[in-house]
LONU-889158 format. One record per residue (C-alpha): x, y, z; residue in one letter. Coordinates in steps of 0.1 Angstrom, whole numbers, plus 5000, padded with zeros to 4 digits. Layout:
<palums>
XYZA ...
</palums>
This chain:
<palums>
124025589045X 126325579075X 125025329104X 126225309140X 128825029144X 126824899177X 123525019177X 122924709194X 125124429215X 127024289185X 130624249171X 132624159149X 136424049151X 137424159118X 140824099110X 143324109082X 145523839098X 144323529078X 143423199096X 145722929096X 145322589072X 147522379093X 147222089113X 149122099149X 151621849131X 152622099104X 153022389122X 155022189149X 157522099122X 157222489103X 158322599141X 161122379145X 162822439112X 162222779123X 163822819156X 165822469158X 168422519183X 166522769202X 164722749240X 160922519231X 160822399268X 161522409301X 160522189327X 161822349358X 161322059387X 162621839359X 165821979354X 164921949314X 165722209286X 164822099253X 165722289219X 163222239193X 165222029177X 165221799206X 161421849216X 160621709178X 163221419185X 161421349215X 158021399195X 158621219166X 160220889182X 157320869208X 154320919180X 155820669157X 156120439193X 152220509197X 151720399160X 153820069170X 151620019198X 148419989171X 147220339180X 146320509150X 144020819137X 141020879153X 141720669185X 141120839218X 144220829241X 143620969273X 146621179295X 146021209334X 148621399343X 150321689360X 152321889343X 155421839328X 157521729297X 155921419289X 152721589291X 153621799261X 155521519243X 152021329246X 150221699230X 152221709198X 152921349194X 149421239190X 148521499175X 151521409141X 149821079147X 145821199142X 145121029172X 142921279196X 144021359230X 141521309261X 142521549289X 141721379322X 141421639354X 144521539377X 142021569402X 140021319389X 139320999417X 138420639405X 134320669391X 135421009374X 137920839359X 136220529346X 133120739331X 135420979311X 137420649299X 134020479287X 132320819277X 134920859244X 135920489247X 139420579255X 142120279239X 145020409259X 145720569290X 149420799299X 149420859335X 151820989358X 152520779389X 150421019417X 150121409420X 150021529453X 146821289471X 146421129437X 147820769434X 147120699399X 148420379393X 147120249426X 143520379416X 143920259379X 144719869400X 141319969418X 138920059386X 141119749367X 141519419395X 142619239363X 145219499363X 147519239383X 147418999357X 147419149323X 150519219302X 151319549291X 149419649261X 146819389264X 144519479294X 141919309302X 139219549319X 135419469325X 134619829340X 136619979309X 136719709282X 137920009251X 141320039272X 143619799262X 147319989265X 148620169300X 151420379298X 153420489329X 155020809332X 158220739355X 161120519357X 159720209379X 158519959357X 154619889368X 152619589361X 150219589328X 152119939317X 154520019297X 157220269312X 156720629289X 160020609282X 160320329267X 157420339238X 159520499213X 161920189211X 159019959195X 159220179168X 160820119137X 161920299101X 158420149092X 156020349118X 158720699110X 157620639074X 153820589081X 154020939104X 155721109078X 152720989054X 150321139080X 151421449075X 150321459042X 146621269050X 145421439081X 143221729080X 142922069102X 139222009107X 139621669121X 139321629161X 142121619179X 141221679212X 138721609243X 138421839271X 135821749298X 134122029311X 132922029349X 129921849357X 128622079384X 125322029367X 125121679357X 127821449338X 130921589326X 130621659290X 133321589264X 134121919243X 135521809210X 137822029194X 139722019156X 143022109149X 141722419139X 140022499166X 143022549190X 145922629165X 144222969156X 143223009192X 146622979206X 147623179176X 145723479182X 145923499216X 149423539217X 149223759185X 147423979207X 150323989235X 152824089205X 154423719210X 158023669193X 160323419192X 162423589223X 159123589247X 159123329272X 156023199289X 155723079324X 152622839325X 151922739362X 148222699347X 147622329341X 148222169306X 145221959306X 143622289305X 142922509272X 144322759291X 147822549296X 147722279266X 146022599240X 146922919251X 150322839263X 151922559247X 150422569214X 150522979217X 154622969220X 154622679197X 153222889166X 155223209176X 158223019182X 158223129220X 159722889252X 157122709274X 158322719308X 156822509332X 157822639369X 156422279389X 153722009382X 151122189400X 150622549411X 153222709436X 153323029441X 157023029454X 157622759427X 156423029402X 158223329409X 161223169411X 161223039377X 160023409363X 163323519382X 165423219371X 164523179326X 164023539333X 160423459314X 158823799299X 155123649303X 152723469327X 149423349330X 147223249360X 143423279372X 142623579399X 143823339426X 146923269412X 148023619412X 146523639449X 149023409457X 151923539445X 151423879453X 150223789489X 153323579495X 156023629518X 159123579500X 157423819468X 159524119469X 163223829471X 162323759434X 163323969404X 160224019383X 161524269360X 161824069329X 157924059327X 156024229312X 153024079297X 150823779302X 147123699307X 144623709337X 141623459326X 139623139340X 137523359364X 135923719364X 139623919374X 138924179402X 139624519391X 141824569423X 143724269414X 144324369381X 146124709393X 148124509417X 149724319387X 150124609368X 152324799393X 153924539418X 154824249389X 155824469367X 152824339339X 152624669322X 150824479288X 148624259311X 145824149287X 142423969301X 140923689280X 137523559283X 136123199269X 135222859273X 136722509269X 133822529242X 135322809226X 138722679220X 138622869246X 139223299238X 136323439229X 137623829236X 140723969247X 141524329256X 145024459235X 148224529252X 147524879234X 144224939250X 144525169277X 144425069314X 140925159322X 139924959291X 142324649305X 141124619343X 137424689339X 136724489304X 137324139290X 138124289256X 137124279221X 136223999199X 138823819188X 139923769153X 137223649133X 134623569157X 131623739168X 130023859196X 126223949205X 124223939241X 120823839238X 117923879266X 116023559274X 114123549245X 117323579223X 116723919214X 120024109207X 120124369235X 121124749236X 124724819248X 125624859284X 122224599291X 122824269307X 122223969290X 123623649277X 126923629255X 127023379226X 129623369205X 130223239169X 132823179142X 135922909142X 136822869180X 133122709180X 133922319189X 132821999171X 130521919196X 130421739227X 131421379221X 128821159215X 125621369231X 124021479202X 121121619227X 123521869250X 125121989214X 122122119202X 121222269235X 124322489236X 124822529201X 122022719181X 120822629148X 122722919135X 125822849148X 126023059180X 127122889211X 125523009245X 127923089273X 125723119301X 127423399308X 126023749322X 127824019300X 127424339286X 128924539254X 129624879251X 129725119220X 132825049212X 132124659214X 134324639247X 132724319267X 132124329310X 131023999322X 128824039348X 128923679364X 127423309356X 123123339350X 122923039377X 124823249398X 122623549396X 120923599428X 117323709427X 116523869459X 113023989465X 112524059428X 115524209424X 118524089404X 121624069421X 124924019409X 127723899431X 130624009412X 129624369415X 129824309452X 133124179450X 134624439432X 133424669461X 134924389488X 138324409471X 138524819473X 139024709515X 142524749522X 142224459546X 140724189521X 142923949497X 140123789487X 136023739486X 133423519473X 129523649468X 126623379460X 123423329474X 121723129498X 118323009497X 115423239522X 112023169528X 111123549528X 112923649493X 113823359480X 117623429485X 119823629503X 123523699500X 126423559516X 129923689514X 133323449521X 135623649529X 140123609534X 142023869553X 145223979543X 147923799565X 148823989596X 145324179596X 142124129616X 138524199601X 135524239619X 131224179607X 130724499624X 133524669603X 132524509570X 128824599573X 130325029582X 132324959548X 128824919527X 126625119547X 125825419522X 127825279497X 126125009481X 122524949482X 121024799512X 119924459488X 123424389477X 124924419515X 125424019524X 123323919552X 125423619559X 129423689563X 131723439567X 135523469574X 137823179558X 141223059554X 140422919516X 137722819490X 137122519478X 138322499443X 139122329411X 142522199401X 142622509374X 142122769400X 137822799395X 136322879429X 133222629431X 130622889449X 127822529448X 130022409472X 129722719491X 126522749489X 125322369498X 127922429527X 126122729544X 122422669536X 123522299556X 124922499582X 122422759588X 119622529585X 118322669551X 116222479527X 115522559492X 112222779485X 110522629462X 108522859434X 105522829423X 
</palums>
């Protein structure tokens, strides 16, 4: 009896590639023995080139320094940070020591800061000296006072009493720190002999990493993730870009995100790749001159990365025609975008990914084989060995082609959120699934369209409404780089929809022309009743564009107050 593959919104990622049994550590050294005196890194505003051989020197010396500061498996180390070589030094030395990583948002100020430090009860702290606005060590002198007074490696903090070591990343020597660069010289042949016993103890299942996810709707949480969480994700997602060891990756994404730390450095990492890191933060300049430079053959960024780049001045100077692969991910991708990439950066095996720092983070990824139409109106398949269904509210699997919720199942699934037993179990099902929140839909053929956030679905008069449709349209206007849709709260329908909208340089835009643009093209519900012309959006560090702050912005400057339902 022969039954349709997708008689209803599920999938599979079947795969014959096996899983991997190795912790971060093992397959760090498997690499290295590998590809020794080949390209692992590139720090571009560093002036730094490392081998492999020389990125496990600089690996090994600082996690056996760690282990001679009393820092041992299962302690929480936090790493606040911009990117750059000590960042990834800090990845894969604590994890060949079992100690678990806590990414801390560069963005982060002072009372962010001190609740993700007491939230996992953090020992040590590796920080840069500032990033951009961000003067870390002056704001660590602010959350500590005690700071002042306290020798390095035995602070002496009432707001964060776990953290007892500071570690500064720079050459000026700092009160109550010790300089990065100087933590593996406390080592000695006894800590190299306890890591190389490590190796042999630590397990791919343990944790190894804390990612805090944004607290746009209450307290950031802590996503707890194993070993093998993010080695097979990085694995596989790279698989899926045909990754060899003479691919080289230009990450402008940031490393304290999964998409930097997990689907770039651990991605080249396992396939032997180079990691090159174009500047500390994103620049779009910064960027295309290190594709041009290392001559790098893949790239990743958010939708507004690519804006950037494509949109700036000096784009056509740079020679981009070593690329051609990478990944668009973090946000829904316009379709118009997409094609842009495609044609103008030369990205003929673009590949989309979709997930969550919750999912390690790919849950699917279109193929570079898939054919265009597949790769700039879908998010993919499932990925190897993890499955797929969207459920209506009452966690009914739905029909394909019907909106509904995508959940998601199999290894990429996290630990849990540290210590919060209660928010675990709300996003994580008794059987295992874990809900997105996520509007999607599947087709026959198990191809996945995100249709946009469920709290940002707009529900006009009845009718549900959903703003990324509305971009796509936007983005077909020759004379818009780039649009926002959410809604706004209205005391006849409960909301209406607002569009923020940025012209392409040297162009002028009009309300009167936008409005003739959707007149008989889109239905008269999803035309924006409030418009809105801006330089920018207010944004995360990663590249996210925060449509709450959008939306609190406008509904205080039109006077709107929130309808309240019955």
């Amino acid at each position: 009896m022969n039954l349709l593959p997708y008689v209803r919104s599920y999938s599979h990622g079947a795969s014959d590639v096996s899983l991997l049994g190795n912790t971060i550590g093992r397959a760090f050294d498997h690499a290295v023995e590998i590809e020794g005196d080949r390209d692992a890194l590139v720090s571009c505003h560093q002036d730094v080139r490392w081998s492999y051989d020389e990125l496990k020197r600089q690996v090994d010396k600082f996690a056996a320094g760690l282990l001679a500061l009393g820092l041992g498996p299962g302690d929480r180390v936090g790493i606040w940070s911009p990117n750059n070589a000590e960042w990834i030094v800090s990845q894969y030395s604590t994890a060949k020591a079992g100690i678990i990583l806590v990414n801390i948002n560069p963005a982060y100020r002072v009372a962010e800061l001190e609740y993700a430090l007491n939230k996992v009860e953090c020992k040590a702290l590796i920080c840069a000296k500032q990033f951009k606005t961000s003067k870390y060590i002056q704001m660590l002198h602010e959350l500590i006072p005690e700071l002042s007074t306290c020798d390095a490696g035995d602070v002496k903090s009432e707001r964060v009493p776990s953290l007892k070591t500071l570690i500064s990343i720079g050459s000026e020597a700092e009160s109550g720190f010790y300089r990065f660069q100087d933590v593996p010289t406390f080592a000695t042949e006894s800590e190299s002999e306890k890591l190389n016993a490590l190796a042999e103890t630590l397990q791919f299942d343990d944790p190894i990493n804390i990612q805090f996810t944004s607290g746009t709707t209450g307290a950031p949480k802590g996503a707890t993730l194993s070993h093998h969480n993010v080695l097979n994700n990085g694995y596989f997602t790279c698989l899926a870009l045909a990754f060899s060891r003479n691919d080289r990756l230009c990450i402008p994404v940031p490393l304290y995100h999964c998409f930097g730390m997990v689907m770039g450095s651990l991605g080249c990492m396992i396939h032997g790749a180079t990691m090159v890191l174009p500047s500390e933060g994103f620049e779009p300049e910064a960027t295309l001159q290190a594709i041009d430079t290392e001559q790098c053959t893949a790239l990743y960024g958010v939708p507004t990365m690519f804006v950037a780049m494509l949109n700036h001045s000096k784009f056509n100077q740079f020679n981009l025609d070593s690329l051609h692969t990478g990944i668009m991910a973090g946000s829904p991708c316009p379709i118009e975008v997409m094609r842009r990439i495609i044609t103008e950066m030369n990205m003929r095996d673009v590949t989309i990914a979709y997930g969550m720092t919750e999912t390690s983070p790919v849950s699917c990824q279109t193929s570079i084989d898939d054919d265009v139409e597949r790769r700039v109106t879908t998010v993919g398949k499932a990925h190897p060995h993890v499955e797929i269904k969207i459920v209506d509210p009452e966690g009914h699997i739905v029909f394909p082609g019907v909106v509904g919720e995508l959940c998601t199942r199999g290894y990429s699934v996290m630990l849990g959120y540290w210590n919060d037993k209660e928010r675990t179990e709300e996003a994580i099902d008794n059987a295992g699934w874990i809900h997105t929140g996520d509007l999607a839909t599947m087709d026959q053929d198990g191809y996945c369209n995100i249709a946009g956030r469920i709290k940002d679905m707009v529900i006009r008069g009845g009718e549900n409404v959903y703003p990324r449709e509305i971009e796509e349209y936007f983005y077909k206007h020759p004379k818009v780089e780039a649009v926002q849709v959410f809604g706004v709260p209205d005391e006849k329908y409960g909301e209406e929809l607002c569009a923020w909208i940025k012209i392409r340089e040297g162009e002028m835009l009009t309300e009167f022309e936008v409005r003739k643009f959707c007149e008989g093209q889109i239905a008269h519900y999803k035309i924006p009743k409030y418009l809105r012309f801006v330089d920018s959006f207010p944004m995360t560090v990663t590249g996210k564009v925060q449509k709450f702050v959008m939306r609190e912005e406008m509904a205080r400057d039109l006077g709107l107050a929130e309808v309240k339902s019955a």
